[in-house]
C-alpha positions in Angstrom: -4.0 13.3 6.7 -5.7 10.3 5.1 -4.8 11.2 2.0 -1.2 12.6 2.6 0.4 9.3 3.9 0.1 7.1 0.9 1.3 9.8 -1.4 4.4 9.5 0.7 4.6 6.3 -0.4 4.3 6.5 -3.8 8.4 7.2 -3.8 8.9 3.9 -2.9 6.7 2.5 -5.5 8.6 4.4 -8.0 11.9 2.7 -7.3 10.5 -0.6 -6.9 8.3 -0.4 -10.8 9.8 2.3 -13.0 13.8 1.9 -11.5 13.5 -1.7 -10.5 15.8 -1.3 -7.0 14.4 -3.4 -5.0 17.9 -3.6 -2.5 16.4 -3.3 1.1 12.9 -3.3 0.5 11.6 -6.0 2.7 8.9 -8.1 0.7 7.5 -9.5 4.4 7.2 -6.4 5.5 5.1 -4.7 2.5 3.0 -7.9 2.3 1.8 -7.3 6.2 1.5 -3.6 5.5 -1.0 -4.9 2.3 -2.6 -7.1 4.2 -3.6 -4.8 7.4 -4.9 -2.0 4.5 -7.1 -4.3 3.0 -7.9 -5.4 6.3 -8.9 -2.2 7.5 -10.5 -1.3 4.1 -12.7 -4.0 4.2 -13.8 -3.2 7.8 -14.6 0.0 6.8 -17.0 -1.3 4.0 -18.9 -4.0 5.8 -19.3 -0.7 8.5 -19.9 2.0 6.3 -16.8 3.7 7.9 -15.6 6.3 5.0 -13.2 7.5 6.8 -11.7 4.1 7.2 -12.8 3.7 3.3 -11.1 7.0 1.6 -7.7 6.5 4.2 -7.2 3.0 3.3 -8.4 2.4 -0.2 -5.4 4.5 -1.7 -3.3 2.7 1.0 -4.3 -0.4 -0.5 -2.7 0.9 -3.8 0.2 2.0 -3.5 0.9 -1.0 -1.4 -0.5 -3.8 -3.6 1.9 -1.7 -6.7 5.2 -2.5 -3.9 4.2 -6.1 -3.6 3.4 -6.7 -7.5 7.0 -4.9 -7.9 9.1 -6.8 -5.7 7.4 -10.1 -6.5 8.4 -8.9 -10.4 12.1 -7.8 -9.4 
């Protein structure tokens, strides 16, 4: 399930970089989704948590490539 989730988003990051629609994506809202990822990423380092590591890391991702796109478009 880890894994499956951000692949689900990877849609989204597909309209925001390759087709550059960017109409109702909410920049505020990606940026806290980012921001909680990394959050929980990093927890998962410091705590040697791979669970938290492998489900979050690819979160991280996708979600950093919708930020970098709407900040673009």
């Amino acid at each position: 399930m880890g894994i499956l989730l951000p692949i689900l988003t990877i849609p989204q990051a597909y309209s925001v970089i390759i087709e550059k629609e960017t109409a109702g994506v909410s920049l505020l809202t990606w940026s806290f989704y980012l921001l909680s990822s990394t959050l929980f990423a990093i927890f998962g380092v410091i705590h040697n948590q791979k669970l938290l590591i492998v489900t979050y890391i690819p979160f991280v991702l996708v979600e950093a490539v919708i930020v970098i796109g709407l900040l673009l478009y």
